[in-house]
N, C-alpha and C positions, 0 to 999 in steps of 0.2 A: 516181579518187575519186568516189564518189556523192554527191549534194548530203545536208545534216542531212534524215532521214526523220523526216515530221510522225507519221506512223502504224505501228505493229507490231503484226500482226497474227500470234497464235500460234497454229500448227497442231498438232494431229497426230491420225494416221492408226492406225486397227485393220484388220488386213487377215487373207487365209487362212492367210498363211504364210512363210517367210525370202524373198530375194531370189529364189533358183534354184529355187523353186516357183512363177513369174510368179506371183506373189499378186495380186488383189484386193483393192478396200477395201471392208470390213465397216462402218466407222464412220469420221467426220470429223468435227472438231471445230476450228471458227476464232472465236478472242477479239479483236478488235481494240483496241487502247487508244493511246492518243493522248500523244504524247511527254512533254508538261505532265503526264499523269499518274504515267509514269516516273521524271523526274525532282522531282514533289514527293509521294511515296507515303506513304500514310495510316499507316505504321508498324506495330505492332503490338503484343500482350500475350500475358498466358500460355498465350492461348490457341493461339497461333502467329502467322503472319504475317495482315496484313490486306490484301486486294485492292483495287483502285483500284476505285470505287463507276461512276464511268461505263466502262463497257465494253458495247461490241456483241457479239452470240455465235448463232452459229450452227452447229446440231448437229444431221448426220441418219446416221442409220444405212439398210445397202445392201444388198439380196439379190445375193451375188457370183456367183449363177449357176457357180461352182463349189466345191468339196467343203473346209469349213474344217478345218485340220486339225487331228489331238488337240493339240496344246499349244497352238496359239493359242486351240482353243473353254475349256481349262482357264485362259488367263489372264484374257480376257477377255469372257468368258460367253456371246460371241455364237457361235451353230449358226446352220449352214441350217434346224434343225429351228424355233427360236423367229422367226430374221426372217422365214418364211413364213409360219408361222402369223399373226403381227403383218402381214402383208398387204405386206410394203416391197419397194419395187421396185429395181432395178439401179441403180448410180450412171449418170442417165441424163441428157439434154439437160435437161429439168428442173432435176437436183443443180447441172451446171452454171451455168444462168446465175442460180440463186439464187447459189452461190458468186462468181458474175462482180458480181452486182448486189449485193453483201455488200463488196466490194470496191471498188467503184466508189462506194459511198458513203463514204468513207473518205477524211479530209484527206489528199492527195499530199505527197511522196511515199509511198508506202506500204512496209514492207520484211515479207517473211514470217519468222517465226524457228521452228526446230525442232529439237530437240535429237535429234541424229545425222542431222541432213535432209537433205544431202548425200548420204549413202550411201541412205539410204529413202524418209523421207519425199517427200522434192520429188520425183523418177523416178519415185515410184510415182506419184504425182497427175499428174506429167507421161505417164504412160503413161494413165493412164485420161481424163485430158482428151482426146490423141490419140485413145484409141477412139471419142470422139462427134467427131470431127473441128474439135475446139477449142482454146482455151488461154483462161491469164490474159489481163486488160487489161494493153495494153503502159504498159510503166512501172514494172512492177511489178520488188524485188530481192528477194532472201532471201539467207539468212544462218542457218548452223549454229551454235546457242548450244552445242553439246559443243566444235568446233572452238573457239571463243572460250574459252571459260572454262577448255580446256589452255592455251591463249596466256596470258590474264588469271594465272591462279594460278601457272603453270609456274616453281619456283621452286628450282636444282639443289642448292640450299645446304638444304632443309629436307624431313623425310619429311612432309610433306603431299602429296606427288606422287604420292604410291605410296598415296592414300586408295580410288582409281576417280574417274570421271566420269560416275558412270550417273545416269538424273537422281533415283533415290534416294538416292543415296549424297551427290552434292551437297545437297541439299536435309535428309539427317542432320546434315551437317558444317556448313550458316548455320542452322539451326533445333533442332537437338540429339534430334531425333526422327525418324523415317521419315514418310512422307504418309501420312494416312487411306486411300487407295484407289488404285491403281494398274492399270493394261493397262484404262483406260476413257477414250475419249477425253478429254470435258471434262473430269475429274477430272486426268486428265496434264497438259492446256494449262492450270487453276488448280496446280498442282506448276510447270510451267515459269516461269510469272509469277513465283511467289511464288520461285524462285532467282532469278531474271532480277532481281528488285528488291534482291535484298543485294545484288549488285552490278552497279545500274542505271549511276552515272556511267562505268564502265571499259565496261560491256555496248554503251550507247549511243555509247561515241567509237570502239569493234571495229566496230559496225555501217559506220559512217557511214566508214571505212578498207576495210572487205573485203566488205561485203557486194555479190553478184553477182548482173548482170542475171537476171531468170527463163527468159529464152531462150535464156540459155546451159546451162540443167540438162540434161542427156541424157537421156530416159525411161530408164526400168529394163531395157523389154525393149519391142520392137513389137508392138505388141495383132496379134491375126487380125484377119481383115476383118471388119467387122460382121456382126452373123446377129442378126434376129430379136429383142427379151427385150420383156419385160413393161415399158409405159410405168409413167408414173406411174399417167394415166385410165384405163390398162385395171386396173390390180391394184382402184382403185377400183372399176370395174364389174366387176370378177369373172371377168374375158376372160382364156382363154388364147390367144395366135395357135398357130397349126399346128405353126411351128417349133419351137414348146416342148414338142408333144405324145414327142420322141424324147427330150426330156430329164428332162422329167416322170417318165417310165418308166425311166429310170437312175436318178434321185435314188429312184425306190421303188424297186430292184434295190437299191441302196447302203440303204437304211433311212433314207432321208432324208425320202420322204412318209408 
């Protein structure tokens, strides 16, 4: 059992493409909010649900240096063709230790939550943390709000089980509406929150029961060995290194420059 987590901190991840495509991540997005705001949440009106006012947030989008494929550029709008042109560079040593230092400022314990994160979300961040040869601050847990809230609601005596658990479909069933905007990251992690608070007291007692070390998540898949990509400073200055000139020339073979 994990001790009560002061902080949760909600991810999630836009990438190229399903698991068996080693995907990349395209976009990241971490909200952190602070237990005290969980458990006394500002309520809401017609308008929908209302967000806890203090929250940290942190959001960058990533040049995946490989090819995003048609449905994820259809869900959520990002190509190789716009984050090049917007100048963004790889999720690189950079991404990382803002994400370290986004983290570490954070009342302990800290716990990640992501809905279906288990199978996606965590692996793939644990697989791209591994490619810059890093990780989370140790200390860190997470915790899949889909897993939780089949447990929380699973109830054999009533067709509500048979509604889904995608996080629109919950977010219909406490709000009577669909979200505004979907497949964007921060727009997902304010969708997550705003479930995560209809049923913040059962959410927070599943957490503080199951939620698991972060060093126990398995990456997705083993990165190759490092080669080469665009820092942060170089996309600023305008610099290609060498090794990108072979890739350069595929991404405009593909229609991608």
């Amino acid at each position: 059992m994990s001790p009560p987590f002061q902080t949760f901190v909600f991810l999630d991840l836009e990438a190229t493409g399903l698991r068996d495509d080693r995907p990349r991540v395209t976009e990241l997005c971490l909200v952190a909010v602070h237990r005290f705001s969980l458990e006394h949440p500002p309520g809401g009106g017609r308008e929908g649900p209302r967000l806890p006012r203090v929250m940290d947030k942190i959001s960058l989008c990533a040049d995946p240096h490989k090819l995003v494929c048609q449905r994820a550029l259809e869900l959520s709008g990002l190509s190789n063709e716009n984050l090049t042109e917007n100048c963004k560079p790889a999720f690189d040593e950079v991404a990382v230790s803002l994400v370290n230092g986004f983290l570490q400022r954070q009342a302990p314990p800290v716990c990640l939550v992501a809905h279906n994160g288990f199978l996606y979300d965590f692996p793939l961040l644990r697989t791209e943390l591994l490619r810059q040869d890093s990780d989370l601050p140790p200390g860190v847990f997470c915790a899949d709000s889909y897993k939780a809230l089949r447990d929380i609601l699973w109830d054999p005596q009533t067709p509500q089980n048979h509604r889904g658990y995608s996080l629109a479909a919950l977010y219909k069933r406490f709000y009577r509406r669909y979200p505004p905007v979907s497949h964007c990251a921060e727009a997902d992690v304010s969708t997550l929150i705003a479930v995560f608070l209809s049923q913040a007291s059962d959410l927070l007692a599943w957490a503080d029961l199951n939620a698991r070390p972060w060093e126990s998540t398995p990456p997705m898949y083993n990165p190759s060995p490092r080669k080469p990509l665009r820092t942060s400073q170089e996309v600023q200055n305008g610099g290609t290194p060498k090794g990108q000139v072979k890739a350069v020339r595929s991404s405009q073979a593909l229609g991608l420059g």
